[in-house]
C-alpha positions as CSV (number, residue, x, y, z in Angstrom):
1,X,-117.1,171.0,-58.5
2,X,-119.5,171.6,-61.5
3,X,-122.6,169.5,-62.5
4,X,-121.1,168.0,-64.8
5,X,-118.2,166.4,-62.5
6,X,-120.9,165.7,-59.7
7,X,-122.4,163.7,-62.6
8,X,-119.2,161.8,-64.0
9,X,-118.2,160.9,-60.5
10,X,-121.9,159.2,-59.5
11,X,-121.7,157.1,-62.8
12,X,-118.1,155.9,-61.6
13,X,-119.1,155.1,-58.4
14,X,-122.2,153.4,-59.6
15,X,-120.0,151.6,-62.3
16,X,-117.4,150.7,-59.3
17,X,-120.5,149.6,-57.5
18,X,-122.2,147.2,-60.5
19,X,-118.5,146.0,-60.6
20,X,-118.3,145.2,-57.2
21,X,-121.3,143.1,-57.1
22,X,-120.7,141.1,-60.2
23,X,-117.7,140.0,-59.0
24,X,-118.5,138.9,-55.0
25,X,-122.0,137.2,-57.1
26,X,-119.6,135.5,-59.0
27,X,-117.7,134.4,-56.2
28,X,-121.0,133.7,-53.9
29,X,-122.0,131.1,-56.9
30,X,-118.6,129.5,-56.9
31,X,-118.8,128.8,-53.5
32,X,-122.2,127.3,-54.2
33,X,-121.6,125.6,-57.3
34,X,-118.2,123.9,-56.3
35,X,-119.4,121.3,-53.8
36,X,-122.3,120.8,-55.8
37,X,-120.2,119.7,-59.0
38,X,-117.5,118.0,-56.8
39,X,-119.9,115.5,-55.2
40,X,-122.0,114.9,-57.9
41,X,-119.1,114.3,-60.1
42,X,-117.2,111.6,-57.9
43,X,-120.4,110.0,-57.3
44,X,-121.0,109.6,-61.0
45,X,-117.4,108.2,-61.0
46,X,-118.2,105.7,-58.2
47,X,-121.8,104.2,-59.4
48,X,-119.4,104.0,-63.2
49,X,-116.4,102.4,-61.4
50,X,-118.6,100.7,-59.0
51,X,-116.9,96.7,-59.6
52,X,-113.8,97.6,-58.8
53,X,-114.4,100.4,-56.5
54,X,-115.5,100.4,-52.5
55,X,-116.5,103.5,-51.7
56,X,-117.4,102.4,-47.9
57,X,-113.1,102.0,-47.7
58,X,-111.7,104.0,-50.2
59,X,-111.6,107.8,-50.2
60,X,-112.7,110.3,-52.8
61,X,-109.1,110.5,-53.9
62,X,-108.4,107.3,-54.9
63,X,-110.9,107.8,-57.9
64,X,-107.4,108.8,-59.1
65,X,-105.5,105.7,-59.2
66,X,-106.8,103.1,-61.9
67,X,-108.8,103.5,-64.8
68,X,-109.9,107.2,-66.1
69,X,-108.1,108.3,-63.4
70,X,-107.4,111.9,-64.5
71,X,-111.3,112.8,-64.4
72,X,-110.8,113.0,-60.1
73,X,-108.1,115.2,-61.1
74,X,-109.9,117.4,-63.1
75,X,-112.5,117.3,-60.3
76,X,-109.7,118.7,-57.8
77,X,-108.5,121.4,-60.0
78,X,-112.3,122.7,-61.3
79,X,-113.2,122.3,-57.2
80,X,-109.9,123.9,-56.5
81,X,-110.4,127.3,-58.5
82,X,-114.0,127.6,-57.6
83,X,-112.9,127.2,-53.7
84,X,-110.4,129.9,-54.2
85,X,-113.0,132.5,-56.0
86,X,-114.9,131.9,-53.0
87,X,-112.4,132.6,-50.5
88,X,-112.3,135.9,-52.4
89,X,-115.4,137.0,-52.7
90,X,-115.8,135.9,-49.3
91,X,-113.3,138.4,-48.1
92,X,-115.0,141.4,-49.8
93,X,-118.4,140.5,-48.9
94,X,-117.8,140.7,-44.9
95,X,-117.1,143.9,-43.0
96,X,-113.4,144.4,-42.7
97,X,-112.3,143.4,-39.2
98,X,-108.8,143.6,-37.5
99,X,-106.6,140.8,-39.1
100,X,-110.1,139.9,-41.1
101,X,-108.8,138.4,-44.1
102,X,-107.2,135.1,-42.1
103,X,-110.5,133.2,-42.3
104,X,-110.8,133.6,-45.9
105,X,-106.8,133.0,-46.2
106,X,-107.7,129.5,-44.9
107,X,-110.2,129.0,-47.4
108,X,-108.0,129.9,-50.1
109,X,-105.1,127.6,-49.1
110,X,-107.9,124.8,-48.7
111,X,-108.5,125.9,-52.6
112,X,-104.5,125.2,-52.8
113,X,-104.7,122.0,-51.3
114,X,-107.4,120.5,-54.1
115,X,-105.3,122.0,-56.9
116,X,-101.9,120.3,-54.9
117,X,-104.6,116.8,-54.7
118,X,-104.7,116.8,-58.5
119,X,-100.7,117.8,-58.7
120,X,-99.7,114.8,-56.7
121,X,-102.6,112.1,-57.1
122,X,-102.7,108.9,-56.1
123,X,-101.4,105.6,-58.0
124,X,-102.2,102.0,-58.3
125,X,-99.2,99.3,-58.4
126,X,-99.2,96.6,-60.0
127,X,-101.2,94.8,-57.8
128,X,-103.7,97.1,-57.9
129,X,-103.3,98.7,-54.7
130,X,-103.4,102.3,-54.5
131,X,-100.5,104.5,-52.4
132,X,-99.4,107.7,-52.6
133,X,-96.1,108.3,-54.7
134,X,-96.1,111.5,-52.7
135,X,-97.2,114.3,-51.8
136,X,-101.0,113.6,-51.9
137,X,-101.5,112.9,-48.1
138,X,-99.8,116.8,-47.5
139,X,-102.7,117.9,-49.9
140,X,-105.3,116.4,-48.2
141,X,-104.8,117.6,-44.6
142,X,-103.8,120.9,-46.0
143,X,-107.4,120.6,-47.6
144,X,-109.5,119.4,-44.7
145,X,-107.8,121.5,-41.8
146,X,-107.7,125.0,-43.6
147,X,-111.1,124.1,-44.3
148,X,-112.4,123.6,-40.6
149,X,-110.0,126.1,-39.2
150,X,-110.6,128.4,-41.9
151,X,-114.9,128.2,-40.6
152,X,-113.8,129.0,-37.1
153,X,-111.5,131.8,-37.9
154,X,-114.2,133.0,-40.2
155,X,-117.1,132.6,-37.6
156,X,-115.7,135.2,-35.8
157,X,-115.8,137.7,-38.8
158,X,-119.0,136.7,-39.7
159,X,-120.3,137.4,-36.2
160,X,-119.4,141.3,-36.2
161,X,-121.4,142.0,-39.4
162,X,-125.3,142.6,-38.6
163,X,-125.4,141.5,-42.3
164,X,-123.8,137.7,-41.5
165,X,-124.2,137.5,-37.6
166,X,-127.1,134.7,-37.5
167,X,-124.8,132.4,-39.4
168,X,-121.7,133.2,-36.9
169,X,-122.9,130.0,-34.5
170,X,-123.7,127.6,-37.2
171,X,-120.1,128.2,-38.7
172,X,-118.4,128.1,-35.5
173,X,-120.1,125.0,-34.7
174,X,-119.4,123.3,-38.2
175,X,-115.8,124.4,-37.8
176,X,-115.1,122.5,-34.3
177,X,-117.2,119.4,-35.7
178,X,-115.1,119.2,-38.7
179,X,-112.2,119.8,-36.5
180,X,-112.5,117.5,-34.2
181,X,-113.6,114.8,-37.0
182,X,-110.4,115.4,-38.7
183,X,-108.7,114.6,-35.5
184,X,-110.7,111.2,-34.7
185,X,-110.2,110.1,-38.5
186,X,-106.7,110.8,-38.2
187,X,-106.4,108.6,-35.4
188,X,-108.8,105.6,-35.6
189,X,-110.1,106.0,-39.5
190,X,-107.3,106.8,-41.8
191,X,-104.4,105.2,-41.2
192,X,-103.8,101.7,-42.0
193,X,-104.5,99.4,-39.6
194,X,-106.4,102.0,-37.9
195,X,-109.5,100.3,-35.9
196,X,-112.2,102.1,-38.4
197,X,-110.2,101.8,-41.6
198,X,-112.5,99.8,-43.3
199,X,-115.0,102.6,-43.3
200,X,-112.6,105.2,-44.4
201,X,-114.7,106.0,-47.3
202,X,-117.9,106.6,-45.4
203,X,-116.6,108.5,-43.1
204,X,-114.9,111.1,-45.4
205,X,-117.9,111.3,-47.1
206,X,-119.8,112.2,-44.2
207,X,-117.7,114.9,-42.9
208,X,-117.5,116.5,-46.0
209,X,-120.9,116.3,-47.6
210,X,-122.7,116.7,-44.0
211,X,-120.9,119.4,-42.5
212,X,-117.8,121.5,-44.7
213,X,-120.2,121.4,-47.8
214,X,-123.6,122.2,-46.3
215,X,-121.3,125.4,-44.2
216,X,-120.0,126.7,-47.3
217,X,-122.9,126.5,-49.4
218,X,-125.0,128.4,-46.7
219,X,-122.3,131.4,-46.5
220,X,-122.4,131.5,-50.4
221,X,-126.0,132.0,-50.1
222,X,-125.6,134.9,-48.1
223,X,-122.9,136.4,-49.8
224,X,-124.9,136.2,-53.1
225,X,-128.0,138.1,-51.0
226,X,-125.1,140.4,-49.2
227,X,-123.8,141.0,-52.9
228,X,-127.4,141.7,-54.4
229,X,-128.4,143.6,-52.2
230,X,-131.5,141.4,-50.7
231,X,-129.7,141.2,-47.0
C-alpha cells in the first residue's frame, strides 16, 4: 500500500472515529436531557393546573385528561425519542458482550412505551373523572418494567467493561428497587381501592425521580466521558 493510501485510510478511520463519538455524545445528552425536561415539564404543568389537580393521588399521566391536555402528550413523545437515542448510544458505548444489546433493548421498548403513553392517553368523562379509554395502562407498565428490568439486564454489561464497571452495583441495585417498587405499587398503590391509592401520585413520583431518573442520568454521564474520551 502506498503513502498515499496509508494516508486516505487514517483520515477515514479518524472521520469514522469523530463520527462515532458525535453520535454516542448525542445519545449520552439525550439520556441526560430527557428526565431533566420530562420532570421539569409536568411539574410546570402541575403548580399551572394546581386547583384542579392532586398530584399526591393522581399520576404524571393524568396531566393528559382535562384542560391543555396534549402538552403531557407532547411530554411523552419528546421523553420518548430522547429515551430511545439513549438506548442507542447506550449500546455502542459498552463493550460488546454475548446477547449484549438486551439491556439496551429494554431501554428502547421503555422509549416505546412513553411514545404508546401519548398514543393512547388518558380522558376525563363528564364528571370529570379520568379513565383510560384504552390502552394507556399497557403503556405504562411497558414503560416502568422495561425500565427496571432493562437496569438489571444492563448492570451486568456494564460490569464487564473496566470503562463502566464502578457503576455495575449502583444499576443493579437501582434496577431491583425499581423492580420491586413496581411490584408493591401494583399491589397496594395503583389500583383502585388499593390500601395506598390515595398517594398514588407521590409514590410514582418517587420511584421515578429518586431512583429510574437519577440511574439513567449517571450512565449518560459516563457514556458522554466514555464517548469523549475522558474515561
Amino acid at each position: 500500500m502506498s503513502a498515499m493510501q496509508e494516508a486516505h485510510t487514517r483520515n477515514q478511520e479518524a472521520a469514522a472515529g469523530r463520527l462515532h463519538e458525535r453520535s454516542v455524545s448525542l445519545s449520552a445528552w439525550a439520556g441526560i436531557i430527557g428526565p431533566v425536561l420530562f420532570t421539569a415539564t409536568f411539574l410546570a404543568q402541575e403548580a399551572f393546573r394546581r386547583s384542579e389537580y392532586d398530584r399526591l393521588a393522581e399520576p404524571v399521566s393524568a396531566l393528559e385528561a382535562g384542560p391543555n391536555g396534549w402538552v403531557q402528550q407532547v411530554n411523552f413523545v419528546v421523553f420518548g425519542v430522547l429515551t430511545i437515542a439513549f438506548a442507542l448510544g447506550l449500546h455502542r458505548g459498552l463493550r460488546r458482550t454475548r446477547a449484549g444489546i438486551a439491556g439496551p433493548a429494554l431501554l428502547f421498548i421503555s422509549g416505546i412505551g412513553l411514545l404508546l403513553a401519548a398514543i393512547f392517553p388518558l380522558r376525563q368523562d363528564a364528571a370529570g373523572v379520568t379513565y383510560d379509554p384504552g390502552g394507556h395502562i399497557v403503556a405504562g407498565f411497558m414503560f416502568f418494567m422495561t425500565s427496571a428490568v432493562g437496569l438489571i439486564v444492563v448492570s451486568r454489561r456494564v460490569a464487564r467493561d473496566p470503562r463502566w464497571r464502578s457503576l455495575a452495583t449502583y444499576t443493579l441495585a437501582a434496577g431491583i428497587v425499581a423492580v420491586i417498587g413496581i411490584l408493591v405499587g401494583g399491589g397496594l398503590v395503583m389500583p383502585d381501592g388499593a390500601p395506598l391509592h390515595d398517594w398514588a401520585g407521590l409514590y410514582q413520583r418517587v420511584l421515578v425521580i429518586a431512583v429510574l431518573f437519577p440511574c439513567r442520568i449517571v450512565l449518560s454521564i459516563r457514556l458522554l466521558q466514555v464517548a469523549t474520551g475522558r474515561r
